[in-house]
C-alpha positions, 0 to 999 in steps of 0.5 A: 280656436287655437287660443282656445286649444291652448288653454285646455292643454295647458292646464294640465301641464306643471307650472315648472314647464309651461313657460319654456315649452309653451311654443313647440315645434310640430304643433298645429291647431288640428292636433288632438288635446291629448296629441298636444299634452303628449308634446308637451310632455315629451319636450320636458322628458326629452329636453337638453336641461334633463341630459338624457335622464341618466339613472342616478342623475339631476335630470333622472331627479328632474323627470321624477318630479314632473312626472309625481306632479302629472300624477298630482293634476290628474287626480292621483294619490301620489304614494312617493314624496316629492322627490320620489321613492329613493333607493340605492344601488352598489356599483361594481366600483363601490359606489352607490348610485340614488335612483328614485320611482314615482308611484301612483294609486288610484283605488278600484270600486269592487270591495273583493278586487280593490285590494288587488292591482293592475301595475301600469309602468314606463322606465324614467331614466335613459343613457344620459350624456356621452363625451366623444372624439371628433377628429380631436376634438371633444364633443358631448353628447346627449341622449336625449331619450324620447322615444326611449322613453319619453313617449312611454312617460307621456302615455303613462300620464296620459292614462293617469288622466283618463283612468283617474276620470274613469276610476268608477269603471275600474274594480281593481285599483290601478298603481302608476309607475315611472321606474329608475334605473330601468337601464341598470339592470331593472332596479326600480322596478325590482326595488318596487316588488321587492322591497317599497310594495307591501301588497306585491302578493295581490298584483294580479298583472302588469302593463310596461310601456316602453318605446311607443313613439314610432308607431307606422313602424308598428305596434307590438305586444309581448306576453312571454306567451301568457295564454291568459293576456294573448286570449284577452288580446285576441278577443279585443282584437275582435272589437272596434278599435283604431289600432290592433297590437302584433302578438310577437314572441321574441322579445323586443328588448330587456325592460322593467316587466322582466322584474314581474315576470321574474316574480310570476306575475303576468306581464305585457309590454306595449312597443313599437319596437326598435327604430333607427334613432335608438340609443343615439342623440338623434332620438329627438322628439321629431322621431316620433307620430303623435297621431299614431301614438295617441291610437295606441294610447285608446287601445291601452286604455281599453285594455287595461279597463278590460284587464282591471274588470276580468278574471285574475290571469294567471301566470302559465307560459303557453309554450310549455304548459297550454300547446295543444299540439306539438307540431301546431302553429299557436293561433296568434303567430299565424300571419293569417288566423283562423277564422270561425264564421267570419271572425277571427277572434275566439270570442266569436266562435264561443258567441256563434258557437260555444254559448249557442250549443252548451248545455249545463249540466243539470247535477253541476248546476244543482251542486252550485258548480261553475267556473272557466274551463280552458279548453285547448284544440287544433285547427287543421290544414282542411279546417277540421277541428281535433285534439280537443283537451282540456287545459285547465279543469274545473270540475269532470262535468264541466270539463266534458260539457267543454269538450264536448261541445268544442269537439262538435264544432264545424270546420273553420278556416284555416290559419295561414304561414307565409301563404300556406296553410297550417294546423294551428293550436287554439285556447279558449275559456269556456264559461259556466255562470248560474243566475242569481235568484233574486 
């Protein structure tokens, strides 16, 4: 069993790292095959001989190349070289600093959407080595990084595999990418959009992962607020899956979806959050939950099939565009939601309600118009449904057929902060299709 389990993993695992990371300590015969890749590759990404990947360092070098043959055993068309797409960056004391992303594709099947991307991202680099006072005495130390962000990297890879299996499923190309010098300001991330990425346009959204390892600890998604992701959140928190993201608001730290937020592309980022071990030599591969990460991995997983597959997000920050009222609580920050019918998710009132009730309007469906109307509303302390409006329009007789059958609704149950009830805001996309006439 074990000789056997050994085998499976490994042959995924480059040539360069079997040898010394065959043995790991941790491991036992009942992990998962992906539990024991993702070990495996932490112990790399996370190892002394990498000294803590400092942007611009041998090590950073070392673990973009590792990672570029992860991408290669996957089956991913790897578009850097082997040593990475190098960039340069001027210091404030003059010199420049050579960091270098690994970029991955795996092309979509959909001839409208394959020209257009999901960017799946993990910072490469961390704090590198540090020489200290010890009561007179000079110790290095090295940050070793593996919750920050050698668990990030294993998961990339990890997706690397299950996407590039499933690329059939996907109709938007996917592009991988292990950023340098995350630390230093963003700067791969932003050399990649705004100076390696021809296509940078045609990004419909990105995933950033970044300190995925402490999971007991929680797991955590941040959209800026993006009403687009949060409803596409919600509505897989409506589904079977082995673990459900936090929607927060404040944002867990500074990392490489700033740079596409700061282009206006629609961005998450995926975390467990801050750990005591941050940013000291004690974040060791012990730090971290294989067990817990490999759920957050099938979660990421089916979101992003589930945001390749859908309609474009687009880029509105909810807090200052999509607030159905000012004095209400947005539906995901509530400790208790909303619920409709027993479900929480807005995919089920649409499903027990919207859909059951809306009627298309005849002069709409004989001018051939359809499309998504995002309709915004409250839900009371009594759970009455009010401020019914329209957020984002596509035409008045879609619009109205929208309103009014959301404005129809019966009560729900109210959402609740810290016990109490509130009135909580609500957004959802109503959709109107025409069959084909085969």
């Amino acid at each position: 069993m074990m000789r056997k389990l050994l085998f499976l993993t490994l042959f995924f695992v480059p040539a360069m790292a079997m040898a010394q990371y065959a043995a790991l300590p941790g491991a036992d015969m009942y992990e998962s095959d992906r539990m024991y890749s993702m070990r495996q590759n932490v112990s790399y990404f996370a190892s002394a001989a990498l000294e803590g990947r400092a942007a611009g360092s041998q090590g950073e070098a070392d673990a973009a190349a590792y990672l570029t043959e992860l991408f290669g055993d996957a089956g991913v068309d790897v578009l850097s070289s082997d040593q990475g797409d190098i960039f340069g960056m001027k210091l404030d004391n003059g010199d420049t600093l050579r960091s270098r992303n690994v970029i991955g594709f795996i092309p979509g099947y959909d001839h409208n959407l394959k020209d257009h991307y999901i960017v799946i991202g993990a910072r490469l680099d961390n704090l590198g080595t540090y020489t200290v006072n010890d009561n007179g005495e000079l110790l290095t130390r090295t940050y070793f990084g593996a919750n920050g962000n050698a668990s990030g990297l294993a998961m990339l890879a990890e997706l690397a595999q299950m996407l590039s299996s499933d690329r059939v499923l996907l109709r938007r190309s996917v592009i991988l990418a292990g950023f340098g010098a995350s630390l230093k300001s963003q700067a791969g991330s932003w050399y990649f959009l705004n100076r390696s990425f021809a296509d940078s346009p045609n990004i419909d959204a990105m995933i950033n992962l970044d300190m995925l390892g402490t999971g007991s600890r929680g797991f955590y998604a941040f959209t800026g607020a993006n009403n687009d992701l949060n409803i596409l959140i919600g509505t897989l928190s409506g589904t079977l899956q082995p673990v459900h993201p936090k929607l927060v608001s404040m944002e867990p730290c500074a990392s490489d979806h700033r740079s596409f937020y700061g282009s206006r592309i629609p961005s998450v980022m995926f975390t467990t959050g801050m750990y005591p071990e941050y940013n000291t030599y004690r974040d060791t591969p012990s730090v971290l939950e294989y067990d817990m990460m490999e759920k957050e991995l099938e979660y990421i997983y089916n979101f992003t099939v589930s945001l390749c597959n859908g309609i474009k997000p687009s880029f509105v920050n909810e807090t200052a565009d999509q607030k159905a009222s000012d004095d209400a609580v947005p539906f995901y920050a509530c400790d208790v939601r909303p619920s409709f019918l027993g479900s929480t998710s807005p995919d089920g009132f649409l499903q027990k309600w919207v859909y059951t009730y809306l009627r298309y309007p005849a002069e709409a469906a004989d001018s051939g118009i359809q499309g998504r109307v995002l309709v915004g509303f409250t839900v009371d302390e009594k759970g009455k449904v009010g401020d019914v409006k329209v957020l984002r329009s596509v035409d008045p007789l879609l619009d109205a057929e929208a309103v009014r059958v959301v404005s129809a609704s019966p009560d729900w149950k109210p959402g609740r902060v810290k016990g109490q009830k509130v009135k909580s805001s609500v957004s959802v996309y109503v959709e109107f299709r025409l069959k084909k006439n085969h």
